[in-house]
N, C-alpha and C positions, 0 to 999 in steps of 0.2 A: 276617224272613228266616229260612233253615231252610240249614243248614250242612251243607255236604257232605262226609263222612266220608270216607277213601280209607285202606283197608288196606296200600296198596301202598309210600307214604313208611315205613310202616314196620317192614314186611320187609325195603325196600331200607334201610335204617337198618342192621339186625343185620345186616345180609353186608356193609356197607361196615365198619362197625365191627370187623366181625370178619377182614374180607379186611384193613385197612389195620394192623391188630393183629400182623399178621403182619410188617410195617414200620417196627415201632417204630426201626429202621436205614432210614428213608426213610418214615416214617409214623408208625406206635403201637405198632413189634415191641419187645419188653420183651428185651432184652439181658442183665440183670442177674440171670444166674445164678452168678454168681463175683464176688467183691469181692477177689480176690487177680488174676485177671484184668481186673475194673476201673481196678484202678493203673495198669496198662501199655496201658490200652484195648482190650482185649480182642486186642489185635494178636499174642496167640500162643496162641489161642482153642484150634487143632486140634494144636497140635504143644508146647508147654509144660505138663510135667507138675508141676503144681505140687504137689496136694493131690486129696481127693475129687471134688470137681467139675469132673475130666477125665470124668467120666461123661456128663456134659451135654457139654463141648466136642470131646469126639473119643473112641468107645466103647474103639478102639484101647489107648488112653494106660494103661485101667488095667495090662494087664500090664507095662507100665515103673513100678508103684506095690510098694515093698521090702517093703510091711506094712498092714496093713486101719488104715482109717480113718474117721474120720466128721465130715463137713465140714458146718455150717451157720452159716445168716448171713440177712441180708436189705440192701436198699439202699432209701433214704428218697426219693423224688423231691416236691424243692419245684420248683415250675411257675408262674410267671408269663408275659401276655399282655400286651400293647399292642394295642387296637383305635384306627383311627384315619381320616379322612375316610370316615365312613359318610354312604351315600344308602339312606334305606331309604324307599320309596314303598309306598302303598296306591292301588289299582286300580280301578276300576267302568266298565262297560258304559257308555258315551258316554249312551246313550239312558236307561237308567236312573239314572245321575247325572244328567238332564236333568228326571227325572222321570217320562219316558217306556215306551215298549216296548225290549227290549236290539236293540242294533245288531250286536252280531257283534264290537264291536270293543271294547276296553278302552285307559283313559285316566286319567296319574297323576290323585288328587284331593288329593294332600296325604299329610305324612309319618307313617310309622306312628307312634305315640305309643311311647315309654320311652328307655333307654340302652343302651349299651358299656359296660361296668364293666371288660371282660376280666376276668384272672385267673378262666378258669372253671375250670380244672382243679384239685383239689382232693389237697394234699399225701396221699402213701400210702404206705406200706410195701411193698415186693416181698419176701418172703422166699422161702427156698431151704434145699435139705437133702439131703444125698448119701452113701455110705454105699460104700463102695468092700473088696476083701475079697481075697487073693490064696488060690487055693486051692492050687496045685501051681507049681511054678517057671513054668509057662508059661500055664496058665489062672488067670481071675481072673472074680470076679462082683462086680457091682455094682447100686445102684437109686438112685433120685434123685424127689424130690419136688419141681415150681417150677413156674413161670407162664410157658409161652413168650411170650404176647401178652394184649392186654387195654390198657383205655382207661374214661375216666371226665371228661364236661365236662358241667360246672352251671355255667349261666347263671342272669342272676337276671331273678327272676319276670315282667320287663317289658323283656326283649330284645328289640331292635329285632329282628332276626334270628330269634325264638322260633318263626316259623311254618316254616322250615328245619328246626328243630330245638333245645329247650334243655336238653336232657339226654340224657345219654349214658352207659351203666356196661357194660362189656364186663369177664369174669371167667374165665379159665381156666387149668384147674388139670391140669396133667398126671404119669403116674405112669409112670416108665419103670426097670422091670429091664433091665443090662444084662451082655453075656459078653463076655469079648475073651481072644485067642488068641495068643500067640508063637510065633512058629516060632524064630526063634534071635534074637539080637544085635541082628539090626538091623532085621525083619518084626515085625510084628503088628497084627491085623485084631481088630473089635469089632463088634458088632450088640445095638440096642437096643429095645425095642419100646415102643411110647406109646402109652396111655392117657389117653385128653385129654374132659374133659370143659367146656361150655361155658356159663354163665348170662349171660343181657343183658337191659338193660331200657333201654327206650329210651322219650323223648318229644316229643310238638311240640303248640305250640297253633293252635287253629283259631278266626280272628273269626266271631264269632256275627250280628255287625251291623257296615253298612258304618261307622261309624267306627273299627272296630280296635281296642276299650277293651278295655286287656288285662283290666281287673276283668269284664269280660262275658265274656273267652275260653272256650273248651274246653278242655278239658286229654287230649288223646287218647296211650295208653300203648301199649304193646306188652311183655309179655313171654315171653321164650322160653329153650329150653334143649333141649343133644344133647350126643351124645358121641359119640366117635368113635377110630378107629386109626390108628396109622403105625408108621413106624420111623425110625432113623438106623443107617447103614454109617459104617466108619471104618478106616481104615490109617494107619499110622506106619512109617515109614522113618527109620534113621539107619544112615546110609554111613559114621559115624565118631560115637565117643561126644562130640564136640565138638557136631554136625551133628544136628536133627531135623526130618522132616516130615513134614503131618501132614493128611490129607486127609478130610471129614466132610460127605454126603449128607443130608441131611433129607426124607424123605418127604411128598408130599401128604398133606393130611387129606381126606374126605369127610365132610361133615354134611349132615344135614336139616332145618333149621332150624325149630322149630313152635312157634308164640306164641299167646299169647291179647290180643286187641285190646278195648282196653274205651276209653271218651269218657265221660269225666265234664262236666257245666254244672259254672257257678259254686259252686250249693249241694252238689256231691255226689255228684248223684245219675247213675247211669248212662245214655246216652241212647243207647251203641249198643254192639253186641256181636261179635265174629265172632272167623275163626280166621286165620290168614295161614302159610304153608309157602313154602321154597325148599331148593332143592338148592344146595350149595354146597362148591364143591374149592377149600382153600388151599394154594398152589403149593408145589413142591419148591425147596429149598436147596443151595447148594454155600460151605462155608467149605476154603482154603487157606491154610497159614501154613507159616511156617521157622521156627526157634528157631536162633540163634547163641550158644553158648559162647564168646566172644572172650579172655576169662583166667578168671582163677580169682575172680575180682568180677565180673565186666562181660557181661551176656546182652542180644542185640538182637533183637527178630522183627519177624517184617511179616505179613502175612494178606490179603487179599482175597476178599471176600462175594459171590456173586450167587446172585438170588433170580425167580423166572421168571412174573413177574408180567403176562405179555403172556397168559398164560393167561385171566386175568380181564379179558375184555372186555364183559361184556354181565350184569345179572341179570335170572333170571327169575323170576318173584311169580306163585301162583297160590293160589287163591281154595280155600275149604271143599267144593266141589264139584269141583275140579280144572280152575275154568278160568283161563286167564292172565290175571292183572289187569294186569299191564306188561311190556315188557323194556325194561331200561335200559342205554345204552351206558356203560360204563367207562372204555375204554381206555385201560386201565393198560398203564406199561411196564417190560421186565427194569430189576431194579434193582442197585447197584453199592454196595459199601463197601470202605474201605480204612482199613486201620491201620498205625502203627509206635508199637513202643517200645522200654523196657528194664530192665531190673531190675538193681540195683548191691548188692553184698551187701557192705554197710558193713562189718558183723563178724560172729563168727557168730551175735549173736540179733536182729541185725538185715536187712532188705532193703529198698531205695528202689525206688521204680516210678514211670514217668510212659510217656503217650503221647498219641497224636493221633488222632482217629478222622474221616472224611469219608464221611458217608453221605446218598447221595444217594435222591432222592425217587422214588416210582413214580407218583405221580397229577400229571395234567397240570390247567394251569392252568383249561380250560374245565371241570371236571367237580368241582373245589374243591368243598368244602360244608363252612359252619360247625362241621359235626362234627367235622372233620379238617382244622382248616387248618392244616396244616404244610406245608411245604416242605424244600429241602437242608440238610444242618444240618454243626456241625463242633462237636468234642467234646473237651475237654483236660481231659487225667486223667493226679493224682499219685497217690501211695499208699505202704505201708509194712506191711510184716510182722515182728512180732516173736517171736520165741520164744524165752521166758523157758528153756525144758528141750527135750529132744530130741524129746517126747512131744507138744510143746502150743505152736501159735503162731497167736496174734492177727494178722489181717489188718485193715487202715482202707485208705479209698481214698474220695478226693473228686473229681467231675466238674462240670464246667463244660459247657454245652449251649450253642449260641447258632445259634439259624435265620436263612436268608434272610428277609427280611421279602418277604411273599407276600400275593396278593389275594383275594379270593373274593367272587363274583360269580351269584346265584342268582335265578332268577324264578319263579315259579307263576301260574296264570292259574284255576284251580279252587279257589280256597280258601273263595267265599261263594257259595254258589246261590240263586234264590227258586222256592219251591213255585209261583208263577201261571205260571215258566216251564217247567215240568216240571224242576226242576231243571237247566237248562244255569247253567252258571258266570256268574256278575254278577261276584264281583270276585275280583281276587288281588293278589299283592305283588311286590315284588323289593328286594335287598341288597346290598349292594356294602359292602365295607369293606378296609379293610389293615392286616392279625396281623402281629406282631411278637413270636416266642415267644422265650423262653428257658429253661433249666431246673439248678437244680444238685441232686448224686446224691450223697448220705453211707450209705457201705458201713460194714460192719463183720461179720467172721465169726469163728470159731474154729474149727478142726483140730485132732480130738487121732487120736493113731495109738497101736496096738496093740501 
C-alpha cells in the first residue's frame, strides 16, 4: 500500500489552532495577562485600574495610573482530560477487504489499535510584562509584552484518535506600545498598537498498511510562522470617583500562514515534501466592565466579553502553485463571556479577590476535532495582593476551570490508497469519544511603582 499525503489537514490544523486560540474564553484564548485581575476573574478587565497591566485590559486606564510602574508575573496552567467511551474504527473498501477490486464504498474492519490516556495538554507557564509611565497630568505612555492566544496537546504515540491529529503547539507573542489621553475627571481614551507574531507546529499520523500499526505509521508535520498587525481602542468614564467604566475594542489580525510540510516512515527518513499557505483573519473583540466602589473596603465589577466569531466560517488551503486544496466549513459562532467579582481591602497591605467567570464556546458540536475539544467552561477564582510598602505589592490568584463534558466525533475516508488504483482511497477511520476537561491556574506577579 502507498499512503496518501494531504497537505490540507494540515494547514487546516494551524488556522483552527490558531482561530480557536483566540477562545481561550470559549476555546484556547489565553486570558492570563493579569494575575491581580485573575483573583476577581477578570470581571473588571476594562474599567479597574489596578496596576500596569491596565495596558492590556483597557489602553484608557493608564492615565488614571498616579506614577510609572512595572508590572510582571506569569500564571502556571495545570490541565487535565478524561477520555471516555471511545469507538475508534478503521475502514477498507468492501471489495478490497474481500480481496478484491475496490467498490466505491468503505466498511468498519476492526478497531484502530492503541489508547486514551488523556491528559494531553502539557502543564506551561504564561508570562506577562507591562511597563506603564505618566508623562504629563493627562498624557501617559505605556507597552506590554504577553501571549494573547496559543495552545499545546500531546498525545501519546498510539492515540487512537492520532490520524485527527496528535500534536499540537500554537505560540504567540505580541508587543504592544500603548498612549492614552485624559481630557478631565472623568474622560479618557487609549490606543495601542500590536505586534503579534505567530509560531505553530502541528502533527498527525498516516496508516501505512491496512491494519493501522502505529509502529508502521507516518509521522506527517507541518511547520509554520507570520506576523502580523492590530490594535486595541479604549475609553474610561467615571461620572463619580466612586463609579468607572470601561470600554476596550480589539482588532482583527490578518495573517498568512506559510509552513513547510514534511512525512517522515518509521526509520526517519523523508517520504514527501511540499509547502501549504492560508489567509487568515482573527476576529475582532469587545470587553465591557463597571467597577463599584461600594465603601472604603468593598469593590464589585461585572464585565461582559463578545468575540465575532461567525466571521470564521469557512477555510481555505491552497497549494505551492496557488491552487485550492480544500475549503472547510467552520461555522463558528459569536461568542459570549461573563464575569463578577470583588476585591475586599482587608487593611492596608492587604486585598482579597474572588470571582466567577462563564465563558461560553464558539465551535459547534459537528465540527469538534480532537485538537480542540473543549466546550462551555466556568471558572472560580480567588486571589490576594499584598503590599509590604507603598512602592511594591505581591499579587497570587488561584483558578479552578471545569468544562461541560463534550464529544467529538470525526471520520476520514482518504487516509490509505493503493498504487494498482491510481491512488483512489482504500481506507480511512473515524472517532468518537467524550472529554471531560478541567484546568487549575496559579498566578503570581510583582508591581513596583516609581
Amino acid at each position: 500500500m502507498h499512503n496518501k499525503f494531504n497537505k490540507l489537514t494540515w494547514a487546516v490544523a494551524i488556522a483552527a489552532a490558531a482561530v480557536a486560540g483566540q477562545a481561550h474564553a470559549g476555546g484556547y484564548q489565553i486570558n492570563e495577562q493579569s494575575v491581580s485581575g485573575q483573583g476577581y476573574g477578570h470581571a473588571g478587565r476594562s474599567s479597574n485600574v489596578n496596576d500596569a497591566t491596565i495596558v492590556f485590559g483597557n489602553p484608557a486606564g493608564m492615565s488614571f495610573l498616579d506614577r510609572a510602574q512595572v508590572t510582571a508575573g506569569a500564571t502556571y496552567l495545570d490541565v487535565s482530560t478524561d477520555i471516555t467511551n471511545v469507538e475508534a474504527s478503521r475502514n477498507l473498501d468492501a471489495g478490497v477487504a474481500q480481496g478484491g477490486a475496490p467498490m466505491g464504498v468503505q466498511v468498519p474492519v476492526g478497531d484502530i489499535p492503541g489508547g486514551n490516556e488523556g491528559d494531553m495538554v502539557p502543564g506551561s507557564p504564561i508570562p506577562f510584562a507591562f511597563y506603564a509611565q505618566p508623562v504629563t497630568e493627562k498624557l501617559a505612555f505605556g507597552f506590554g509584552v504577553y501571549a494573547p492566544f496559543g495552545s499545546n496537546t500531546d498525545y501519546e504515540d498510539d492515540f487512537q484518535g492520532r490520524y485527527f491529529g496528535d500534536y499540537t503547539e500554537l505560540r504567540v507573542i505580541s508587543a504592544q506600545p500603548t498612549v492614552s489621553y485624559r481630557f478631565n475627571d472623568q474622560w479618557s481614551v487609549g490606543l495601542g498598537i500590536t505586534y503579534n507574531q505567530v509560531e505553530g507546529e502541528l502533527r498527525r499520523q498516516l496508516p501505512s498498511e491496512p491494519t493501522f500499526n502505529p509502529a508502521a505509521d507516518i509521522d506527517s508535520r507541518v511547520e509554520g510562522s507570520d506576523d502580523g498587525w492590530g490594535y486595541n481602542l479604549g475609553v474610561m468614564y467615571q461620572p463619580i470617583p466612586e463609579t468607572s467604566l470601561g470600554l476596550t475594542y480589539r482588532s482583527k489580525v490578518d495573517y498568512t500562514l506559510t509552513g513547510d510540510f514534511r512525512a517522515f516512515d518509521p526509520a526517519g527518513n523523508v517520504v514527501r515534501a511540499d509547502d501549504a499557505s492560508l489567509e487568515l483573519t482573527t476576529p475582532e473583540s469587545v470587553n465591557f466592565s463597571i467597577t463599584q466602589q461600594m465603601n472604603d473596603r468593598l469593590k464589585l465589577m461585572a464585565g461582559v466579553s463578545w468575540v465575532r466569531w461567525d466571521r470564521f466560517d469557512q477555510i481555505l488551503v491552497e497549494g505551492s502553485q496557488g491552487n485550492t486544496i480544500t475549503q472547510e466549513t467552520q461555522n463558528y459562532s459569536d461568542a459570549w463571556a461573563f464575569a463578577v467579582g470583588g476585591e475586599y481591602q482587608l487593611n492596608p497591605q492587604w486585598a482579597l479577590r474572588a470571582g466567577l467567570t462563564i465563558d461560553n464556546t464558539p465551535s459547534s458540536d459537528e465540527f469538534r476535532s480532537v485538537r480542540i475539544p473543549s466546550d462551555d467552561r466556568r471558572i472560580f477564582s480567588i486571589g490576594a495582593g499584598w503590599s509590604p510598602t507603598d512602592n511594591l505589592t505581591l499579587d497570587l490568584a488561584y483558578s479552578y476551570l471545569t468544562e461541560r463534558g463534550t464529544n467529538v466525533s470525526q471520520e476520514r475516508a482518504d487516509l490509505l490508497a493503493s498504487p494498482q488504483t491510481g491512488g483512489v482511497p482504500v481506507g480511512g477511520a473515524s472517532y468518537s469519544a467524550d472529554y471531560k476537561n478541567q484546568a487549575h491556574g496559579f498566578g503570581a506577579q510583582l508591581t513596583y511603582r516609581f
